[in-house]
Legacy VTK file of the C-alpha trace (Angstrom):
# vtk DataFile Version 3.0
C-alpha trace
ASCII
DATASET POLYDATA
POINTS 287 float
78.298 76.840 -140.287
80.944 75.523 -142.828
80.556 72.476 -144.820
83.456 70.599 -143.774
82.314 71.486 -139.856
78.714 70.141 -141.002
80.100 67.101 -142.332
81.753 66.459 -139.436
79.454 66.767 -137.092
77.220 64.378 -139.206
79.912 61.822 -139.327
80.062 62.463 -134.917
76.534 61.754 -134.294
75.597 58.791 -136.923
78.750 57.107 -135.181
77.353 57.710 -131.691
74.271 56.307 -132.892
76.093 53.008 -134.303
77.900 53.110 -130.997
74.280 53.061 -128.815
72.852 51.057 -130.839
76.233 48.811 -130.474
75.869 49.130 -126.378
71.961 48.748 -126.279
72.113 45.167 -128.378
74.879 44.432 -125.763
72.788 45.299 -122.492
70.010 43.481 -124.149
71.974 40.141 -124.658
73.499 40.871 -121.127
70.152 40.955 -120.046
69.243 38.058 -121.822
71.754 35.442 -120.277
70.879 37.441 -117.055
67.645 36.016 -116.960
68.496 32.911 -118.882
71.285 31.974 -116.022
69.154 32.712 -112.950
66.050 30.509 -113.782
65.456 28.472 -111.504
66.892 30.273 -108.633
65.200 31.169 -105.304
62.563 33.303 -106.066
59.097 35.054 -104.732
57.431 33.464 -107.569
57.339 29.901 -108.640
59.533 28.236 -110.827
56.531 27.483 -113.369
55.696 30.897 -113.376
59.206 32.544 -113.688
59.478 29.790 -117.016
56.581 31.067 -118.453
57.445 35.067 -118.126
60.856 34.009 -119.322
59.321 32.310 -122.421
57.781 35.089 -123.222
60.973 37.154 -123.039
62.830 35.810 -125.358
59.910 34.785 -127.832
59.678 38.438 -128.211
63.927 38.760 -129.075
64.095 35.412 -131.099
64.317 37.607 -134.346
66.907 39.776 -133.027
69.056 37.666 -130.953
68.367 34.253 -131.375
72.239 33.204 -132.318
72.500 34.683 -128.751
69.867 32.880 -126.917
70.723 29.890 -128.370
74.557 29.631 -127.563
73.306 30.280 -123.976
70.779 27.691 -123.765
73.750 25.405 -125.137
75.908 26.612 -122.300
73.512 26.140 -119.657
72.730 22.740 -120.299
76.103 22.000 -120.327
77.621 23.858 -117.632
74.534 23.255 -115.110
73.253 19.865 -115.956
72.181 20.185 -112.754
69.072 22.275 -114.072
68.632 20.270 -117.444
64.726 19.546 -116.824
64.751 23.423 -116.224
66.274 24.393 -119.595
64.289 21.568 -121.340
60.944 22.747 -120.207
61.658 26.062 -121.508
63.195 25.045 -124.526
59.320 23.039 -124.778
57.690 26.476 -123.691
59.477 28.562 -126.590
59.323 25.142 -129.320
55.162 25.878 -128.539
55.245 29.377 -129.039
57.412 29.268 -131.679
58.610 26.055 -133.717
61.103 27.132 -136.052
63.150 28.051 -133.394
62.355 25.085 -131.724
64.094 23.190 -134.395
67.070 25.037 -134.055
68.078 23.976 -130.900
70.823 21.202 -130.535
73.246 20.170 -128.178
76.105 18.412 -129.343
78.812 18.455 -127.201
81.167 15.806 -126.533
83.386 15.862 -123.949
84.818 12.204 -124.543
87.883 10.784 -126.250
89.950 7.564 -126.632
93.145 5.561 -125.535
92.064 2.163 -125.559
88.349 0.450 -126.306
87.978 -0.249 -122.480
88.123 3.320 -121.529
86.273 4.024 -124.298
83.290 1.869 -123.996
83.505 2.950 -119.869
82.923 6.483 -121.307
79.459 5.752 -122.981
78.459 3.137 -120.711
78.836 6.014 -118.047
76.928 8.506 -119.900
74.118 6.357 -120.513
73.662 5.726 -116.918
74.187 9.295 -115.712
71.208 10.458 -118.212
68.834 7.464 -116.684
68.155 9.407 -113.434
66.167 12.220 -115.569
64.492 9.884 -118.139
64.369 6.624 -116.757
60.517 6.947 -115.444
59.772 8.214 -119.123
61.208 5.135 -120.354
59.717 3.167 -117.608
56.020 3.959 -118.568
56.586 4.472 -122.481
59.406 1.795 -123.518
59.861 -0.720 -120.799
61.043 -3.378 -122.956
63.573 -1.640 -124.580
64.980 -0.178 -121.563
65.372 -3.549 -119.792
66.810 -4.635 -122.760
69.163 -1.689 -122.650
69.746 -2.604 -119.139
70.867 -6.185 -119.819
73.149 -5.179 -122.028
75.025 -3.248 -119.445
74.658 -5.561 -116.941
76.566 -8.393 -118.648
78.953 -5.056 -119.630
79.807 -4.126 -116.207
79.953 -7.751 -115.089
82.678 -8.489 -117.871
84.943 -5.540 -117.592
88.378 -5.538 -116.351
88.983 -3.582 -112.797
92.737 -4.097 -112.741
93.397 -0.174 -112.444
91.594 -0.313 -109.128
94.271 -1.281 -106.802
95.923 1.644 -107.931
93.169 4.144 -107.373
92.788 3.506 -104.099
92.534 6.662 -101.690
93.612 4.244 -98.189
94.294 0.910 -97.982
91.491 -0.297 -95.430
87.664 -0.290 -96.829
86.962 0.509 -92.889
84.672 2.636 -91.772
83.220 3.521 -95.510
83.656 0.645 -98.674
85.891 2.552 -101.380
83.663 1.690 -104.750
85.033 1.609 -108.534
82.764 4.462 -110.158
80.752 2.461 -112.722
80.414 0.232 -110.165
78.992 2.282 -107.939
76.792 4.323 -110.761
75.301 0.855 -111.619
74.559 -0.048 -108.037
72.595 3.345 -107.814
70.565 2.503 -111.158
69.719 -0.859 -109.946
68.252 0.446 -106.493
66.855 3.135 -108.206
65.090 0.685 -110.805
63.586 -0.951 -108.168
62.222 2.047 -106.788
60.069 2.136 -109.614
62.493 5.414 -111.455
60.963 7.343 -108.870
63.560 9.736 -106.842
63.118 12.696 -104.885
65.664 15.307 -106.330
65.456 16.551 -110.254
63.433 19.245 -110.354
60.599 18.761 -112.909
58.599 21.579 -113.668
57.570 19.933 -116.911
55.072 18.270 -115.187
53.180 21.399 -115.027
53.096 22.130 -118.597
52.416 18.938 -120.187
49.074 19.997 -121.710
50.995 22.860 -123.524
53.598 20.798 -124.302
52.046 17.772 -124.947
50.087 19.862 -127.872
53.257 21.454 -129.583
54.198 20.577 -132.619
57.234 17.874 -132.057
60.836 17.567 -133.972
62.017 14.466 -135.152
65.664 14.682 -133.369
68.704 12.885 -135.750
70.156 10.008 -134.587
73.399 10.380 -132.302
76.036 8.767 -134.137
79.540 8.390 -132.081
82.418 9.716 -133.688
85.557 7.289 -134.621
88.039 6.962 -132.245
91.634 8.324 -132.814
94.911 8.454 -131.539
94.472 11.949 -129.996
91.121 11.857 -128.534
90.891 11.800 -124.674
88.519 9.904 -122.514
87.372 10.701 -118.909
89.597 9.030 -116.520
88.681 6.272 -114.000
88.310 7.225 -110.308
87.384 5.500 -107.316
84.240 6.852 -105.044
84.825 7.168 -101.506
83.162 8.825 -98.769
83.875 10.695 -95.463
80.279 10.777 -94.296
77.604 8.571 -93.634
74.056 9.076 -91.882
75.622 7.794 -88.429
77.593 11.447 -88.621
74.521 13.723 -88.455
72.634 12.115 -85.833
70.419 15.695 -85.487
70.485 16.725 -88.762
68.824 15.369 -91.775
69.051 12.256 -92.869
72.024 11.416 -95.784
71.117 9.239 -98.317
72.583 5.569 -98.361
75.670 5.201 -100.165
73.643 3.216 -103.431
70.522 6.051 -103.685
70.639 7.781 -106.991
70.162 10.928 -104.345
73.695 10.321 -103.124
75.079 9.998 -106.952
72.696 13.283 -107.758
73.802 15.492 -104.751
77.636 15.036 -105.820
77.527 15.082 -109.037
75.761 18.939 -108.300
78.960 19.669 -105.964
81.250 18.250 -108.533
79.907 20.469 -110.802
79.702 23.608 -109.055
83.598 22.934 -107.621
84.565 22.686 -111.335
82.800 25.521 -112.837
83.397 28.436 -109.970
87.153 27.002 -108.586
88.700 30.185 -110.174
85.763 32.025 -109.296
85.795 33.392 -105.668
83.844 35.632 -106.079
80.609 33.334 -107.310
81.185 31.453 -104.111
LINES 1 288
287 0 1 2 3 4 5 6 7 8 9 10 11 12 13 14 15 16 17 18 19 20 21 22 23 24 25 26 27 28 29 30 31 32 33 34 35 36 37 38 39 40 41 42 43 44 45 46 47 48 49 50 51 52 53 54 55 56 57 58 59 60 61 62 63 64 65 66 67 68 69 70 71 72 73 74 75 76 77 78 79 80 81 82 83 84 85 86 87 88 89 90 91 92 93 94 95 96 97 98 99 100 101 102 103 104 105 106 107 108 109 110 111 112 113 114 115 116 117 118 119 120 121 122 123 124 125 126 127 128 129 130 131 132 133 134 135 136 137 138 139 140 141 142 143 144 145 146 147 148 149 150 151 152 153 154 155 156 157 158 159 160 161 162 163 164 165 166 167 168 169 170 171 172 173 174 175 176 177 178 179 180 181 182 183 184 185 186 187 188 189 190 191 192 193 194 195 196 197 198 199 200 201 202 203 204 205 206 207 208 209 210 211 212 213 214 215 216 217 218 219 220 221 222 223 224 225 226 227 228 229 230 231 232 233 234 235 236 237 238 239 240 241 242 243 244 245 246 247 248 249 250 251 252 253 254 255 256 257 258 259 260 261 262 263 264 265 266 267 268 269 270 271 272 273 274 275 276 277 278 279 280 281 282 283 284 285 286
């Protein structure tokens, strides 16, 4: 064999060995968001159990591909909040088993703007509330004070606000059959009822719950302070709406039972169906 036909083949198979080793990293982090995606899903096996065999997946890739894992973490709790206790217990699962990775995760998304200080302050007020659902029992049992305090505050908030773009948001003029409800109003209705449930609904899925020894035990990260950025010209803040319904329980006399109109199961069950019409609309093929 010649030199130059050597060389050449040499050159052919070291690049088809960059190119497997190109496709294998790419079926592995395929894989990867595979598994990361579908947690939580229906499943022969519980959800605590797939968590755990999935924590021990990707503890054994964090060297490898943990840019990769964590931009899909990030994703997922952004795209699905509606498994965020999901993708925080096995965020606590891998911080455990390993917690220099642990540190590493962040989310810090923001998907809020500005055009005047009453649509901004609306915007936080609204996010606060929306995360109370998840944590408010926490905060219940561990900080009472300051989460009535944190309460009041919004309270005299919502009771001060200006609702002169309601009119105008109106879906039909006649409140008859179902009330047509300005949406921090509403949200703030649902808080209330559920704060005098006790924080206690019937919905989030918290597999947590079964890990606490283990994560209880884990080392913990002292997480920065959130600090809201400046408001500018540019920025863009989520709009106002009005919530109105087509359905009440009176419409399913044989089925189950909805929730009232002011249960945070009501707010939690559309904000799921919000969320999965706004991911997948292009997507008719995830439907």
């Amino acid at each position: 064999m010649s030199r130059r036909k050597f060389d050449e083949m040499s050159e052919y198979d070291s690049g088809s060995a960059r190119k497997r080793r190109r496709t294998d990293a790419v079926e592995i982090e395929d894989r990867l968001e595979s598994l990361i995606i579908r947690v939580g899903e229906k499943s022969t096996s519980s959800l605590e159990s797939n968590l755990e065999g999935l924590a021990s997946v990707l503890e054994a890739d964090i060297n490898n591909y943990k840019g990769k894992i964590l931009k899909i973490l990030s994703d997922c709790a952004v795209k699905m909040p509606e498994k965020t206790t999901i993708y925080t217990t096995l965020v606590g699962l891998l911080n455990a088993k390993n917690y220099n990775f642990g540190g590493e995760v962040r989310w810090s998304a923001c998907h809020c703007g500005g055009g005047c200080s009453g649509v901004r302050s609306d915007t936080y007020v609204y996010a606060v509330l929306s995360c109370l659902p998840w944590v408010g029992r926490e905060l219940y049992e561990k900080k009472e004070q300051d989460l009535e305090r944190l309460l009041k505050h919004i309270e005299i908030y919502v009771r001060k606000r200006s609702r002169k773009h309601m009119p105008g948001l109106r879906v039909w003029r006649s409140d008859r059959p179902h009330p047509q409800e300005e949406y921090l109003d509403c949200l703030w209705a649902q808080i209330c009822k559920l704060r005098s449930d006790n924080w206690q609904e019937k919905h989030i899925a918290r597999p947590y719950v079964a890990f606490d020894s283990i994560l209880c035990e884990a080392l913990q990260h002292n997480i920065p302070q959130i600090t809201l950025p400046p408001h500018h010209s540019d920025n863009t803040y989520t709009f106002p709406w009005v919530v109105f319904r087509l359905f009440d329980y009176t419409d399913c006399p044989e089925g189950p039972v909805l929730p009232g109109a002011h249960s945070i199961e009501r707010y939690l069950i559309e904000e799921h169906l919000h969320n999965i019409i706004k991911e997948y609309h292009l997507e008719r093929k995830q439907w």
